[in-house]
N, C-alpha and C positions, 0 to 999 in steps of 0.2 A: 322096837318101839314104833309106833305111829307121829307120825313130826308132821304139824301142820308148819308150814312155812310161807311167809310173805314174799315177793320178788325174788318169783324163784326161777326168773328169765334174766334178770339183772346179773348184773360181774360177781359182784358177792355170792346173792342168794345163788347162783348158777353153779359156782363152786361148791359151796357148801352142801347144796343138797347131791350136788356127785359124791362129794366126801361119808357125805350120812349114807345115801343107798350105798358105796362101796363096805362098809361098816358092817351094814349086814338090817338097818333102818327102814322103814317105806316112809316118804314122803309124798305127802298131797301139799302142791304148789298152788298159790295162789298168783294166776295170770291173768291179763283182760282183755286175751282176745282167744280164738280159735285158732290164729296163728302160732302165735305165741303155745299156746297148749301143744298144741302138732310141735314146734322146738323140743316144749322140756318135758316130752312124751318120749323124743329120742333117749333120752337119756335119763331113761326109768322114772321120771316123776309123775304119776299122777295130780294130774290138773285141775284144778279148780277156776271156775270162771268167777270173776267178780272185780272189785275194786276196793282200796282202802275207807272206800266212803261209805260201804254195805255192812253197816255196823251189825244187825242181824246174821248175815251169813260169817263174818269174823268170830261171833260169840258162837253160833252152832260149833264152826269146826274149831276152836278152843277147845270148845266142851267135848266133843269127840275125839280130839286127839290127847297122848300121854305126853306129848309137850308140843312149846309151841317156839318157833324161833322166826323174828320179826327181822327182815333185811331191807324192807322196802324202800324204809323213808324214814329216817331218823328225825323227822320235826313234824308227824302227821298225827297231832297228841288225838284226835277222835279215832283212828282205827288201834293206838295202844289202851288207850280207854277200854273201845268193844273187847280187845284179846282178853286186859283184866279181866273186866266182866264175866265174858266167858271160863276165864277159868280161878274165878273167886273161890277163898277156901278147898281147893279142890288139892293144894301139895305140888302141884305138879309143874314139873320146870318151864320159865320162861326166859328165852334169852332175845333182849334187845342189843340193837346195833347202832350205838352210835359214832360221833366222830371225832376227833382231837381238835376243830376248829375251833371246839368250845374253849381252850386257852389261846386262841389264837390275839393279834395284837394288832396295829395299826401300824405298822413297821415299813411297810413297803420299801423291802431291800435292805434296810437296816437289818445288823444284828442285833442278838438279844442273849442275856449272859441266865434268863430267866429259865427254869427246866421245873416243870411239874412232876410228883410224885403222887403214887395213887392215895396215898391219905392224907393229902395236903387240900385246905374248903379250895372252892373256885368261884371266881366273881369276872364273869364274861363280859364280854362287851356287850353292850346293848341288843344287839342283832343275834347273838348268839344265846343270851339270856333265857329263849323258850324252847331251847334243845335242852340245857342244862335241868330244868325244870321236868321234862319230862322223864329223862334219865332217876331224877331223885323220885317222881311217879313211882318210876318201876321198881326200883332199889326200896323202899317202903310199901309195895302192897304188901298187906296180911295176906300170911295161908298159903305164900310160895313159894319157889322157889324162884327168885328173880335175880336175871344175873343181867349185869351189861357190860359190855366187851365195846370199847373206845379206841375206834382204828384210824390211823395214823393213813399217813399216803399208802396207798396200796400199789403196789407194781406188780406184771407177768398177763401173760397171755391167758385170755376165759380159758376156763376148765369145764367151763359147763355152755349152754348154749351162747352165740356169738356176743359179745357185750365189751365194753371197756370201764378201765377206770377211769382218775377224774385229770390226776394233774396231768401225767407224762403223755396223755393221748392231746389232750390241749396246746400242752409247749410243742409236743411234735407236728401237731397240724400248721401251729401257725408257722412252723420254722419252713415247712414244707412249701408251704404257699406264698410266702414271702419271699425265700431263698435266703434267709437271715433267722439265724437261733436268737431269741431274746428273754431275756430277763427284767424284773424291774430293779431302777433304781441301780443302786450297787451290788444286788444281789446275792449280799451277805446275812439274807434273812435264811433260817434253818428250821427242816422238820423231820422229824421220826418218820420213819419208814417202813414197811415191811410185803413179802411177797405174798402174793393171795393162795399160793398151795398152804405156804404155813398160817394165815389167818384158816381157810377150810378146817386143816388139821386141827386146829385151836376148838373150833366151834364144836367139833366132833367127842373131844376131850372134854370142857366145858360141862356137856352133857353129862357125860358117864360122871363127872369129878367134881364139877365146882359144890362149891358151899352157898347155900341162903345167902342174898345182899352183896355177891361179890362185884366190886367191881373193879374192870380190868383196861389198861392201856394194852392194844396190841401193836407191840414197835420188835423193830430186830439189826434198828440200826439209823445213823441220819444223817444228812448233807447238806450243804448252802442249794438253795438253787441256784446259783452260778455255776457249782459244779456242776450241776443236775443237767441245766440246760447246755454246758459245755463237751458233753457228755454226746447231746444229740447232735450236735452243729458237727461234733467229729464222726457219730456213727454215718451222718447223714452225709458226710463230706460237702461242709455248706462253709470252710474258714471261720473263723471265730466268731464264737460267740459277742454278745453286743449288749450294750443297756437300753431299754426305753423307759420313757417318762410315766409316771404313774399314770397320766393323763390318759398318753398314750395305751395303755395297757388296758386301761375301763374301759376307752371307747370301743377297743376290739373285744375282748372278755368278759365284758359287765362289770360291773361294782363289785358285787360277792364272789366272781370268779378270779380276779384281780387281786380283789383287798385282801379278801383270806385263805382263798386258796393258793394263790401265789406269791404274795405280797409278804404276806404275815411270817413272823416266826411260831410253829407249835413245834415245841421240843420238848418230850414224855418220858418217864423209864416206869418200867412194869415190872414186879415181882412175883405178884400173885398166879401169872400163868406161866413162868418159871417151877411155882412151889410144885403146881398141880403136875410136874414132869414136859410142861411142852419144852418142845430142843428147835426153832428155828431153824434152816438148813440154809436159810440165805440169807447173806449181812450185808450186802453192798449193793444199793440201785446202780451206781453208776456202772459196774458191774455187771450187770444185766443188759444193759444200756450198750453197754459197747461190745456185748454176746449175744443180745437176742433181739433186740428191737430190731423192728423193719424196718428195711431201708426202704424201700418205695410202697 
């Protein structure tokens, strides 16, 4: 199949679209620079030059491709606009990527006995509110095949050109430069988690397998961030781990990298990419964490 694809230099899309050419797929990526192109030209993508704001060129290559799979930017509701567009009534599969912070909570540190299931409504927080929105966009266009896959913390080394995820490169930086691993608060807030070989794997199945309207939690397992972060303080040989104050943690992180990405609890469980056959092959961040993160 021809797979247009959005952020196909990013951690995700970088993965995924290795997984799709290894498949037996051509992927035309959507990058925005001539750098970036030269990247995920290594590694069999044809390139596209553009940006999510060139709603024209997003509906062409819709329309030219047999499906289309968005990783760019899961809150960028005018370039999933352009993709529908482009591929209104036309059958053909579309998979959006979004993220689990859409249950995410105000918690900072605290626990949460709260766990989301895929057919359970959801009522985000305010901030979170125009993600969730978009997701029900996609899941409700006529005439597709629209699927969205809801990823959870993602951990493991790029598979495709050089990029990272979101939380465990942020705790490890700061822990790095400070010479102190930290968490907020008490750091018994918790989230689903999973490796990015097995999200790749997922997206590639997905394709071949899902059904109309599904949509998917990708998790394969979860942890406090206390462990998470204790985790690094020991791969990093830095003595224990430590609390700081929420305060603390926005002034260095921002608000939204803080509040929700490390603060909050998002705790998920997923069946539907069970049903479809995927098999996870790794259960344990911390796990990884103390096998395969870098030490320096």
């Amino acid at each position: 199949m021809l797979i247009f694809l959005t952020g196909a230099n990013g951690y995700i899309g970088g993965a995924v679209a290795t997984a799709l050419i290894a498949a037996g797929h051509h992927v035309r990526g959507l990058v925005r620079s001539e750098d970036k192109a030269d990247a995920v030209a290594r590694y069999g993508v044809e390139a596209v030059l553009g940006t999510l704001d060139n709603a024209d060129l997003l509906q062409a290559e819709a329309r030219a491709a047999d499906a289309v799979i968005n990783t760019a930017n899961s809150d960028h509701r005018g370039a999933v606009e352009a993709l529908l567009a482009g591929l209104a009534g036309s059958g053909k599969t579309f998979i959006h990527s979004s993220g689990s912070s859409i249950v995410a909570d105000l918690a900072m540190g605290e626990p949460s006995e709260r766990v989301f299931h895929e057919n359970e409504p959801i009522t985000p927080v305010a901030d979170k509110a125009a993600r969730v929105a978009i997701d029900r966009l996609v899941l409700e266009a006529p005439g597709l095949c629209s699927v969205v896959l809801c990823n959870t913390m993602i951990y493991g080394h790029a598979l495709g050109p050089p990029a990272q995820s979101v939380q465990i490169p942020a705790l490890t930086r700061q822990a790095r430069t400070s010479g102190v691993a930290r968490y907020i608060g008490r750091g018994l807030n918790r989230w689903s988690n999973v490796h990015i070989a097995d999200v790749a794997a997922l997206y590639v199945l997905v394709l071949a397998k899902a059904p109309a309207g599904s949509f998917m939690y990708v998790e394969s397992g979860e942890a406090e961030l206390r462990e998470i972060v204790a985790a690094i303080a020991a791969k990093l040989k830095l003595g224990a781990a430590q609390s700081w104050s929420a305060d603390e943690a926005i002034a260095f992180f921002g608000r939204s990298m803080a509040v929700y990405s490390l603060g909050s609890n998002s705790r998920v469980r997923g069946k539907t990419a069970a049903a479809l056959g995927w098999r996870p092959r790794s259960r344990s961040v911390t796990t990884w964490i103390a096998g395969e993160l870098v030490e320096h």
